[in-house]
mmCIF file of the protein (N, C-alpha, C, O) and its ligand, coordinates in Angstrom:
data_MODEL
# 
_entry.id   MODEL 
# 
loop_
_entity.id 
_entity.type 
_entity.pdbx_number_of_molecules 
1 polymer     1 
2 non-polymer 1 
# 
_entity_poly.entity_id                      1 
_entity_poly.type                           'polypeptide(L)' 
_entity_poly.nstd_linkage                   no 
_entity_poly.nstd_monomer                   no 
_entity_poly.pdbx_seq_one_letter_code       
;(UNK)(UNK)(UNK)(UNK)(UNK)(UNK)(UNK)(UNK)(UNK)(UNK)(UNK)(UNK)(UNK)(UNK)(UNK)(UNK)
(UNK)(UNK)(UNK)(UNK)(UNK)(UNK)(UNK)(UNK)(UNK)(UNK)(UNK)(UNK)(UNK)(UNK)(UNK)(UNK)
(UNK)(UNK)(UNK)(UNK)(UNK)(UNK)(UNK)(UNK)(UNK)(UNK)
;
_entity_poly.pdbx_seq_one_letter_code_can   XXXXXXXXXXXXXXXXXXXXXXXXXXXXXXXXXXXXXXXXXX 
_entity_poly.pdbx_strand_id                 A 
# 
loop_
_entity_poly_seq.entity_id 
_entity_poly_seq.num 
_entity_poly_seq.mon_id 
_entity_poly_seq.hetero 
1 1  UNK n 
1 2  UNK n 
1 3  UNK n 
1 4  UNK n 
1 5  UNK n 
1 6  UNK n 
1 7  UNK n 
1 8  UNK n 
1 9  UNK n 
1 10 UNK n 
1 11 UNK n 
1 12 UNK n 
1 13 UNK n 
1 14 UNK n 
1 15 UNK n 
1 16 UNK n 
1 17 UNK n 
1 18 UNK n 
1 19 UNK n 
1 20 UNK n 
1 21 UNK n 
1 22 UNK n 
1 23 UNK n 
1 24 UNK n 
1 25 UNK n 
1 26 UNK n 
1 27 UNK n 
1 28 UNK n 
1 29 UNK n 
1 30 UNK n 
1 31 UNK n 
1 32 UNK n 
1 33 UNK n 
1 34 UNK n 
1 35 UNK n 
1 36 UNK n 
1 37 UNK n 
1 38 UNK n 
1 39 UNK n 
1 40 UNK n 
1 41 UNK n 
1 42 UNK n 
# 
loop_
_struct_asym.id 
_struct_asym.entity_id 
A 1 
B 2 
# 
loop_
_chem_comp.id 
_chem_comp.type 
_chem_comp.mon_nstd_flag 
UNK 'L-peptide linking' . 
ZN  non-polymer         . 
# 
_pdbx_entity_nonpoly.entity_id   2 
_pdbx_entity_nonpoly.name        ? 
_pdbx_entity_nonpoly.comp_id     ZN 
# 
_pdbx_nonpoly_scheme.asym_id         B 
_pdbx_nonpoly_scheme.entity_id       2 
_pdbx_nonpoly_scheme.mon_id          ZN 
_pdbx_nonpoly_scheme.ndb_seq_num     1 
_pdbx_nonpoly_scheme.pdb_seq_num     101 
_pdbx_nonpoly_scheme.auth_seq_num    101 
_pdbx_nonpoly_scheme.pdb_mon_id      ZN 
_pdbx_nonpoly_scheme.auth_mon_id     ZN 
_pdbx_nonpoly_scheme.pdb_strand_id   A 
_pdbx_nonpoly_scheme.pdb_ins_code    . 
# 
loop_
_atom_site.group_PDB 
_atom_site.id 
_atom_site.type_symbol 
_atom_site.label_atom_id 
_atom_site.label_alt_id 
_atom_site.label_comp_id 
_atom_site.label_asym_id 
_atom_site.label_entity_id 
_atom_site.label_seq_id 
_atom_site.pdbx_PDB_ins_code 
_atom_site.Cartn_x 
_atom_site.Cartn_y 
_atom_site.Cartn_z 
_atom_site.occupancy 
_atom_site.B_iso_or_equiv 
_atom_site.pdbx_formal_charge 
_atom_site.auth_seq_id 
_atom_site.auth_comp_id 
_atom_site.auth_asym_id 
_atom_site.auth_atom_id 
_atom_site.pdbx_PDB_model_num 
ATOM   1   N  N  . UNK A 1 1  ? -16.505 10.105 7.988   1.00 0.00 ? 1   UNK A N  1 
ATOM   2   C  CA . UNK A 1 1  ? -15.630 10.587 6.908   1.00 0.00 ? 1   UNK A CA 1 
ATOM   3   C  C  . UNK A 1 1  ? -14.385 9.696  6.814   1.00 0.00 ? 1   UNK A C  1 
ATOM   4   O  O  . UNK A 1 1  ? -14.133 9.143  5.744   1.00 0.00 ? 1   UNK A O  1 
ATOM   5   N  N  . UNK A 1 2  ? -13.480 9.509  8.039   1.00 0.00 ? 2   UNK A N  1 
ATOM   6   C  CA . UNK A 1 2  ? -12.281 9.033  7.898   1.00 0.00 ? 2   UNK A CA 1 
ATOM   7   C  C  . UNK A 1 2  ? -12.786 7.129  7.731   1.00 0.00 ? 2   UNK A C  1 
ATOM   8   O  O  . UNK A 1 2  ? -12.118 6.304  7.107   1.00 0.00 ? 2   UNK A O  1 
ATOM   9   N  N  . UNK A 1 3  ? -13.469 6.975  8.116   1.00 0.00 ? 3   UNK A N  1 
ATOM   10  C  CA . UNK A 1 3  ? -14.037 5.444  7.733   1.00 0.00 ? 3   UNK A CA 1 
ATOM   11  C  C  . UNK A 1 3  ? -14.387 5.280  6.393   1.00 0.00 ? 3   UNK A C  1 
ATOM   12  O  O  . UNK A 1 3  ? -14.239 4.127  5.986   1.00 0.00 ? 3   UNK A O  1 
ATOM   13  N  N  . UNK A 1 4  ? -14.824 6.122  5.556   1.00 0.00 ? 4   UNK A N  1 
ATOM   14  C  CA . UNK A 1 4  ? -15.059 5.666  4.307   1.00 0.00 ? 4   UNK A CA 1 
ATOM   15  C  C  . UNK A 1 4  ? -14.015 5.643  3.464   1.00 0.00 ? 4   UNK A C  1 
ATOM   16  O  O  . UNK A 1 4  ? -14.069 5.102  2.360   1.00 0.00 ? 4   UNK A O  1 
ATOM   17  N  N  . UNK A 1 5  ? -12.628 6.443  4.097   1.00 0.00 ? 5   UNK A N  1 
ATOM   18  C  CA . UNK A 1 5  ? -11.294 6.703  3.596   1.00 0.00 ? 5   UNK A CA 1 
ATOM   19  C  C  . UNK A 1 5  ? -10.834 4.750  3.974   1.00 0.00 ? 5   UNK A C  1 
ATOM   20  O  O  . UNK A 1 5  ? -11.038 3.772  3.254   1.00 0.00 ? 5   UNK A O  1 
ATOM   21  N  N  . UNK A 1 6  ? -10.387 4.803  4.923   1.00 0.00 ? 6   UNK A N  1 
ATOM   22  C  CA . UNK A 1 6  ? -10.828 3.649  5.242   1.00 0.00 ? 6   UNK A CA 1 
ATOM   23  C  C  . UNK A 1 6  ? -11.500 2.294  4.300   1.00 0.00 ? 6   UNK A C  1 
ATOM   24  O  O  . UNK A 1 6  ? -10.804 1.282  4.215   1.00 0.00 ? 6   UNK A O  1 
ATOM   25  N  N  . UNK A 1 7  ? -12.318 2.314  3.887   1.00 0.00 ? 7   UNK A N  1 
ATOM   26  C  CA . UNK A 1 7  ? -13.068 1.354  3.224   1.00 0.00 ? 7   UNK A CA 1 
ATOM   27  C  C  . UNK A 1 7  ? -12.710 1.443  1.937   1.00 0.00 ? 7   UNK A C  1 
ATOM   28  O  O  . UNK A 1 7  ? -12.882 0.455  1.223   1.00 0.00 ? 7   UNK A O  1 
ATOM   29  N  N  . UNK A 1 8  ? -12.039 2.862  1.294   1.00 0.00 ? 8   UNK A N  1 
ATOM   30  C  CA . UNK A 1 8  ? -11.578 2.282  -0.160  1.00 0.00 ? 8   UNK A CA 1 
ATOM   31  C  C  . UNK A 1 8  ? -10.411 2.148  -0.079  1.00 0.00 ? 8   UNK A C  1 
ATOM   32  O  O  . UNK A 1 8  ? -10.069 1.311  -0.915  1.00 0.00 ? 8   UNK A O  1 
ATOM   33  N  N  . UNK A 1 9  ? -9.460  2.567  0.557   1.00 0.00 ? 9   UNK A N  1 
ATOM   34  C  CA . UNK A 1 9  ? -8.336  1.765  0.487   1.00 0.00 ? 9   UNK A CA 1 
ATOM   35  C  C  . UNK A 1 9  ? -8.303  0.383  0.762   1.00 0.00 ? 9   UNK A C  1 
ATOM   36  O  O  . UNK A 1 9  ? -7.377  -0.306 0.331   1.00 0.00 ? 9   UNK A O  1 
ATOM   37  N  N  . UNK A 1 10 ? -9.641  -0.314 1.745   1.00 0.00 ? 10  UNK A N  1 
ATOM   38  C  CA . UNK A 1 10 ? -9.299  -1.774 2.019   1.00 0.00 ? 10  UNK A CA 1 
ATOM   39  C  C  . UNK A 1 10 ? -9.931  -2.477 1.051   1.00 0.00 ? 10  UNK A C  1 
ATOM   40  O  O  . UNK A 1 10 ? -9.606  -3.661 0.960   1.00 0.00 ? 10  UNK A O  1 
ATOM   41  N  N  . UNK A 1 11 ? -10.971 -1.947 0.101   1.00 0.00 ? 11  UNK A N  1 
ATOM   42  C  CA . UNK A 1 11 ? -11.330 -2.431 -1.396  1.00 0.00 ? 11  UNK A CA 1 
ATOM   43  C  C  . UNK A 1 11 ? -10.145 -1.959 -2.278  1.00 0.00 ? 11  UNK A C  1 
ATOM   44  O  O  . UNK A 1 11 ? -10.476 -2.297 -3.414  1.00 0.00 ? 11  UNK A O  1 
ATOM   45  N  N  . UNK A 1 12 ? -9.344  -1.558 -2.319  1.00 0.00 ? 12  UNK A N  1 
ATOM   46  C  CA . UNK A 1 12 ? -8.119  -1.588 -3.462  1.00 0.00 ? 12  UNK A CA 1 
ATOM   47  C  C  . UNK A 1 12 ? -7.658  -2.612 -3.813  1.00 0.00 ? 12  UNK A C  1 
ATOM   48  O  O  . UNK A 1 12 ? -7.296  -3.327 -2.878  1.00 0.00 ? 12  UNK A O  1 
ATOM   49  N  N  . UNK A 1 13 ? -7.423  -3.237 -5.377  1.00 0.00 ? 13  UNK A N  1 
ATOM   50  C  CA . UNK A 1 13 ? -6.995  -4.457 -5.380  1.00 0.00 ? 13  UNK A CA 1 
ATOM   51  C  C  . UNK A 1 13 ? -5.407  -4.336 -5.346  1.00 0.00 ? 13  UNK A C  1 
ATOM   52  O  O  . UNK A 1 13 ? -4.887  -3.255 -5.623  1.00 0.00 ? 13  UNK A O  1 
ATOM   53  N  N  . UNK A 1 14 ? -4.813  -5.190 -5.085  1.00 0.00 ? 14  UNK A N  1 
ATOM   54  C  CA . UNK A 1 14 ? -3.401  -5.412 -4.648  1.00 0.00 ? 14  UNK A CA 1 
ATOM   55  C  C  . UNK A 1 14 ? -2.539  -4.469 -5.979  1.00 0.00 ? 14  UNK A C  1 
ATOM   56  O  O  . UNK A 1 14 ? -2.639  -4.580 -7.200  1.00 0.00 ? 14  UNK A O  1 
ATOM   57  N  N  . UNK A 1 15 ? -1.772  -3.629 -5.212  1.00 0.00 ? 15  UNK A N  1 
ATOM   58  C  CA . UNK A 1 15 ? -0.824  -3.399 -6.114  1.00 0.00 ? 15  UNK A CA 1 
ATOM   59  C  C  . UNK A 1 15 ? -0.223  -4.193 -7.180  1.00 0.00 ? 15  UNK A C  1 
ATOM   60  O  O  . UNK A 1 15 ? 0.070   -5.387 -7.113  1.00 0.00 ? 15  UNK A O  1 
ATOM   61  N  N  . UNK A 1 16 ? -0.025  -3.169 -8.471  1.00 0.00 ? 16  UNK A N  1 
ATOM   62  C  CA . UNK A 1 16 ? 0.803   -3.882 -9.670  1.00 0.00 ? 16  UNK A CA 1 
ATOM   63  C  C  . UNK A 1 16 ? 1.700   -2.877 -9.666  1.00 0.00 ? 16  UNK A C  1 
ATOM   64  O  O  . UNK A 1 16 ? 1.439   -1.694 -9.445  1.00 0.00 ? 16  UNK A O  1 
ATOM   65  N  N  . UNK A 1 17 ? 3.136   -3.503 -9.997  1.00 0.00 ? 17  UNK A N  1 
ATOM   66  C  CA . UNK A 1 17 ? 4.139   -2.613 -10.790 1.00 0.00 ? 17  UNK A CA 1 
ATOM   67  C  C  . UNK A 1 17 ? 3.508   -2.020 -11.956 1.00 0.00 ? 17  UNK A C  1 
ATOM   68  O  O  . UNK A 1 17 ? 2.680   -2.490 -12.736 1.00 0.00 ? 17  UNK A O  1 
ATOM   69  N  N  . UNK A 1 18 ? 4.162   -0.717 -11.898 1.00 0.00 ? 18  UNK A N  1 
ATOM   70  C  CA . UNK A 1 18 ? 4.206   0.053  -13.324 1.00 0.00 ? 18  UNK A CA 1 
ATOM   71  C  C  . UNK A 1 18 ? 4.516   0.060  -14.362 1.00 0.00 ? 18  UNK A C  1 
ATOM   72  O  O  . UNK A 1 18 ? 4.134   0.491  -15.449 1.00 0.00 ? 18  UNK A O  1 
ATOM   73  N  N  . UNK A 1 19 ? 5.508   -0.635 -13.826 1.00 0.00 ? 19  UNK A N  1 
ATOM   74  C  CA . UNK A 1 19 ? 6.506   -0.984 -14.969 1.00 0.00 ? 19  UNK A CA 1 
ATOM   75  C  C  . UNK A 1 19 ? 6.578   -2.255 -15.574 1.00 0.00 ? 19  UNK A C  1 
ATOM   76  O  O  . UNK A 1 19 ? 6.873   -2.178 -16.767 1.00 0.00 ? 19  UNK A O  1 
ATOM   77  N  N  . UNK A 1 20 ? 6.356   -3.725 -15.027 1.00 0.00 ? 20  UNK A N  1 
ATOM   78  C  CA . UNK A 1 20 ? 6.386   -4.798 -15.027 1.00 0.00 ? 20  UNK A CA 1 
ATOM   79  C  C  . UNK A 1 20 ? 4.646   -5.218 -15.059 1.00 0.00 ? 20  UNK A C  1 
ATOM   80  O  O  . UNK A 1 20 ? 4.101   -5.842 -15.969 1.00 0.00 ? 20  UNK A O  1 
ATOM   81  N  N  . UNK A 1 21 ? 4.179   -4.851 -14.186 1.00 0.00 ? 21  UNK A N  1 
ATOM   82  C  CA . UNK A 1 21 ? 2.835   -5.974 -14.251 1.00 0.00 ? 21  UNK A CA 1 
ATOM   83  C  C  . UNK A 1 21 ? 2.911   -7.080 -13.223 1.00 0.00 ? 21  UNK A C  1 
ATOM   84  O  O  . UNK A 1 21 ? 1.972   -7.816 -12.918 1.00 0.00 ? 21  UNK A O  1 
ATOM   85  N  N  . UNK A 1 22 ? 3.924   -7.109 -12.809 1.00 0.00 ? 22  UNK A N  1 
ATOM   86  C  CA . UNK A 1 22 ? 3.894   -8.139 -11.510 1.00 0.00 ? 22  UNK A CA 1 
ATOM   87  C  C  . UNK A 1 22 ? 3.057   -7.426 -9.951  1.00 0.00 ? 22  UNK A C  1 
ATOM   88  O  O  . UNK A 1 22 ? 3.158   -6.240 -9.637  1.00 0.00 ? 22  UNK A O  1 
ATOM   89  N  N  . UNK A 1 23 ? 2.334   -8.375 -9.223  1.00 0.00 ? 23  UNK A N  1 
ATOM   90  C  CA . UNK A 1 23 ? 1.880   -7.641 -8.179  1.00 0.00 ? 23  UNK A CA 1 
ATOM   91  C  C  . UNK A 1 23 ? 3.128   -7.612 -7.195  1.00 0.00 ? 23  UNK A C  1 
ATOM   92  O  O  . UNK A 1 23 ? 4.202   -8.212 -7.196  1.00 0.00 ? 23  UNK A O  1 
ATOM   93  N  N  . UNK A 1 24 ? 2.589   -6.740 -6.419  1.00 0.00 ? 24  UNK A N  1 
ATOM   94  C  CA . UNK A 1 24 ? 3.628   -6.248 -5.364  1.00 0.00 ? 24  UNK A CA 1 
ATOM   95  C  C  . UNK A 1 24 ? 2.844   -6.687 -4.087  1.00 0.00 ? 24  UNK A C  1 
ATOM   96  O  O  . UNK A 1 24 ? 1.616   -6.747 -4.031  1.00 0.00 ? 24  UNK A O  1 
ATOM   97  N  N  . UNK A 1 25 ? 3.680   -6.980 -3.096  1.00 0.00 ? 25  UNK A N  1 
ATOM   98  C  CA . UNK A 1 25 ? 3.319   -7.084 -1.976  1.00 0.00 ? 25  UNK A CA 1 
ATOM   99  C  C  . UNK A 1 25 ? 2.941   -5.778 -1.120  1.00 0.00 ? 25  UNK A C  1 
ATOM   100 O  O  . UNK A 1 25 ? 2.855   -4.725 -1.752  1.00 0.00 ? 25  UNK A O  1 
ATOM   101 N  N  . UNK A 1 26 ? 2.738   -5.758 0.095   1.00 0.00 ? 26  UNK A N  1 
ATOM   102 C  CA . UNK A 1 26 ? 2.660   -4.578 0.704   1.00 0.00 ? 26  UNK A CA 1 
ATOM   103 C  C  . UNK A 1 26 ? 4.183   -4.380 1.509   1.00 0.00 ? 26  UNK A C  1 
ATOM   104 O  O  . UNK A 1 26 ? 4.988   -5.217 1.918   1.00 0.00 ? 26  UNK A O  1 
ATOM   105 N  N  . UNK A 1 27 ? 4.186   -3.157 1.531   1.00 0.00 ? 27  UNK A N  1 
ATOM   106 C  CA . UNK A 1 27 ? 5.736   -2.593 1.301   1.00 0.00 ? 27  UNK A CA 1 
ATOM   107 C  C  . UNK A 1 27 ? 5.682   -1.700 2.847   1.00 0.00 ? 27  UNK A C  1 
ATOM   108 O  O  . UNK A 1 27 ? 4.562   -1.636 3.353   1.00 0.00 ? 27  UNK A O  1 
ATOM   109 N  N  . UNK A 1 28 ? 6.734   -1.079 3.539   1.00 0.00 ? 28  UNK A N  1 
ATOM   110 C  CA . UNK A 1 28 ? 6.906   0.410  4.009   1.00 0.00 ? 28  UNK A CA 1 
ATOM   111 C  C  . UNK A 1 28 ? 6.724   0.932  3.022   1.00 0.00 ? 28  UNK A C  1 
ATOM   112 O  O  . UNK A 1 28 ? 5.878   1.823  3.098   1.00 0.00 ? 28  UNK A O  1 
ATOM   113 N  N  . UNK A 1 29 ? 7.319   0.719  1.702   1.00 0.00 ? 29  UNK A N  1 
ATOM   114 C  CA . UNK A 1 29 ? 7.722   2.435  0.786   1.00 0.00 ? 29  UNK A CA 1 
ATOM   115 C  C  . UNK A 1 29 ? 6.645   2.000  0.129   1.00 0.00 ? 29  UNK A C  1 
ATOM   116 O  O  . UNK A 1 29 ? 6.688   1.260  -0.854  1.00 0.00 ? 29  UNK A O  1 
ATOM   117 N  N  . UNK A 1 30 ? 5.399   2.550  0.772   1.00 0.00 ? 30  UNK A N  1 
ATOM   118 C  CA . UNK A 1 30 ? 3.853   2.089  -0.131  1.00 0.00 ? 30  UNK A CA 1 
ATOM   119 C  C  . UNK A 1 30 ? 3.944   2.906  -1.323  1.00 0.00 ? 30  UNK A C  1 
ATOM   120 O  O  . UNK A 1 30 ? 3.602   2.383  -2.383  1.00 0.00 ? 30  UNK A O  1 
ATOM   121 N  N  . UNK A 1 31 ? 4.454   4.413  -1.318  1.00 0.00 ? 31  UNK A N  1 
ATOM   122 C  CA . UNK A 1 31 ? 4.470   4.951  -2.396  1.00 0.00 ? 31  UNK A CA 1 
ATOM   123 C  C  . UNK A 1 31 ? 4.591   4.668  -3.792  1.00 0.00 ? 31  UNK A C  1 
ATOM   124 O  O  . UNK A 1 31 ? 4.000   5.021  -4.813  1.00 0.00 ? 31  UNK A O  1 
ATOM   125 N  N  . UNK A 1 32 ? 5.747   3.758  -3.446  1.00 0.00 ? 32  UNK A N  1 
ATOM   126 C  CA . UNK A 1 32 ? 6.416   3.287  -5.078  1.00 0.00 ? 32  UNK A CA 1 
ATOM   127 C  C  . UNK A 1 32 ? 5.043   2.643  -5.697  1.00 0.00 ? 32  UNK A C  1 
ATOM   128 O  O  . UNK A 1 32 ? 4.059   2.144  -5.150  1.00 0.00 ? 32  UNK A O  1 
ATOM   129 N  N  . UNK A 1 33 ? 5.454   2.906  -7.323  1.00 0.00 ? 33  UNK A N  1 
ATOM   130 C  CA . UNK A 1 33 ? 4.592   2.151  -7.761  1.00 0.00 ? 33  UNK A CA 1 
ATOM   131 C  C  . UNK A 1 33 ? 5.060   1.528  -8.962  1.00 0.00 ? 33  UNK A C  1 
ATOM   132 O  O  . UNK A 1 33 ? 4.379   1.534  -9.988  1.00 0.00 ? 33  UNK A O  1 
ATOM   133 N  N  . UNK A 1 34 ? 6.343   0.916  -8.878  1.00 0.00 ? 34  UNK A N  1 
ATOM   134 C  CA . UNK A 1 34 ? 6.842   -0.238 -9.106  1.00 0.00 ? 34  UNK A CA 1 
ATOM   135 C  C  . UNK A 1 34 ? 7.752   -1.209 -8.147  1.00 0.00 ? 34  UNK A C  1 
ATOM   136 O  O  . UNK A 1 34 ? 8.521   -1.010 -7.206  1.00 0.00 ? 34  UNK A O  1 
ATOM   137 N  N  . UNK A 1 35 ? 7.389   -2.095 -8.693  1.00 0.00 ? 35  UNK A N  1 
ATOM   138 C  CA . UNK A 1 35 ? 8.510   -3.756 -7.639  1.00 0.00 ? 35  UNK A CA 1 
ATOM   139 C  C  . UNK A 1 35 ? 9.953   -3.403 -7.758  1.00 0.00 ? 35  UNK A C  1 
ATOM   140 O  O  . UNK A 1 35 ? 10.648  -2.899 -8.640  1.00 0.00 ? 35  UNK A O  1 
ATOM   141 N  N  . UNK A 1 36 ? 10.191  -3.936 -6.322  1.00 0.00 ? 36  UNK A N  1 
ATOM   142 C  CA . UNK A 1 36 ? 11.968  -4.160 -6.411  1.00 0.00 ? 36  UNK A CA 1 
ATOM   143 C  C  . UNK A 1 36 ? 12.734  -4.032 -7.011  1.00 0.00 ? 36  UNK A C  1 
ATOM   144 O  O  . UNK A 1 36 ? 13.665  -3.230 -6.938  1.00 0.00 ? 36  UNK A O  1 
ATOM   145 N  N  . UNK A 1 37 ? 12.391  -5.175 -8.092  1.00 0.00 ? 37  UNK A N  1 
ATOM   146 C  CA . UNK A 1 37 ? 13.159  -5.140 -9.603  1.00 0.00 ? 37  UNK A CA 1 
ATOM   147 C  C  . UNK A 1 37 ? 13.405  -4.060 -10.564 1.00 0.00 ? 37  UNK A C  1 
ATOM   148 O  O  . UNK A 1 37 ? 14.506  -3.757 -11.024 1.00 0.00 ? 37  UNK A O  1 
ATOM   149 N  N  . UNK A 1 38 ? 12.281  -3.510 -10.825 1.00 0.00 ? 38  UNK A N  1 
ATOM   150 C  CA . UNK A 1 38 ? 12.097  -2.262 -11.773 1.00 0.00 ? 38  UNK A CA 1 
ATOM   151 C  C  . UNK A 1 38 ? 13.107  -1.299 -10.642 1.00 0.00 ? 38  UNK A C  1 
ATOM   152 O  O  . UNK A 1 38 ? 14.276  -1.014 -10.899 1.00 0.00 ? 38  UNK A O  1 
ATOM   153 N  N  . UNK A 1 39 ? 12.649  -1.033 -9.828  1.00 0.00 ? 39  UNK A N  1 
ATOM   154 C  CA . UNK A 1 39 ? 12.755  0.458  -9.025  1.00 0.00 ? 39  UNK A CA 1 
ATOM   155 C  C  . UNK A 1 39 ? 14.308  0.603  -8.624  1.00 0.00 ? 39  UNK A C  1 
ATOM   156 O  O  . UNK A 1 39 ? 14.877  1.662  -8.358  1.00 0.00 ? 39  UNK A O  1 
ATOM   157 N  N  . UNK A 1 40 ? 14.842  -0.624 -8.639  1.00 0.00 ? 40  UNK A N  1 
ATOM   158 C  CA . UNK A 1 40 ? 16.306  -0.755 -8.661  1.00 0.00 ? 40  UNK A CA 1 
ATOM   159 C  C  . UNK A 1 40 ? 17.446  -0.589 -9.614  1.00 0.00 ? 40  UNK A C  1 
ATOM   160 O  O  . UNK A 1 40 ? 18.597  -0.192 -9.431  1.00 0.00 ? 40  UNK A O  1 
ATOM   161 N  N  . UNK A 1 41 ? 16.900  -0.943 -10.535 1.00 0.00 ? 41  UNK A N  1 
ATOM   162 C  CA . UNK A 1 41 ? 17.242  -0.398 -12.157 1.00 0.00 ? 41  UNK A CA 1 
ATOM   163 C  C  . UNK A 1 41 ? 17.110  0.778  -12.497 1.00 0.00 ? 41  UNK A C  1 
ATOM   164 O  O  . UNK A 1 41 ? 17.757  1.337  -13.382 1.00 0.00 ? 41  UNK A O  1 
ATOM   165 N  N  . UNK A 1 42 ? 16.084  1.352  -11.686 1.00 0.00 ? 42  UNK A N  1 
ATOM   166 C  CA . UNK A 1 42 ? 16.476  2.620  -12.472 1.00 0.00 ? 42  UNK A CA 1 
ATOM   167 C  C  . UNK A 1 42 ? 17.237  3.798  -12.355 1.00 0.00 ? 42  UNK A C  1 
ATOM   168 O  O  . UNK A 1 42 ? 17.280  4.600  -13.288 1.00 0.00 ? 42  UNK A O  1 
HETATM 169 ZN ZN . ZN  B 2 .  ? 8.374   -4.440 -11.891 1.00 0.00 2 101 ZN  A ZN 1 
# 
């Protein structure tokens, strides 16, 4: 069970901002789902 949890998160393709369209790196604050830029602005 927890392995197939596992296997789609490591098939996820790389984060994009939400807001922008730029990819994001991998973060601590995985949550966000926009970049630096955006998430600071707002
Ligand atoms: Zn952005």
């Amino acid at each position: 069970m927890l392995e197939n949890v596992m296997e789609f998160y490591r098939n996820i393709p790389p984060k994009q901002c939400a807001s922008c369209g730029d990819k994001m790196e991998e973060q601590a604050e995985a949550y966000s789902t926009v970049c630096d830029k955006c998430s600071s602005s707002i």
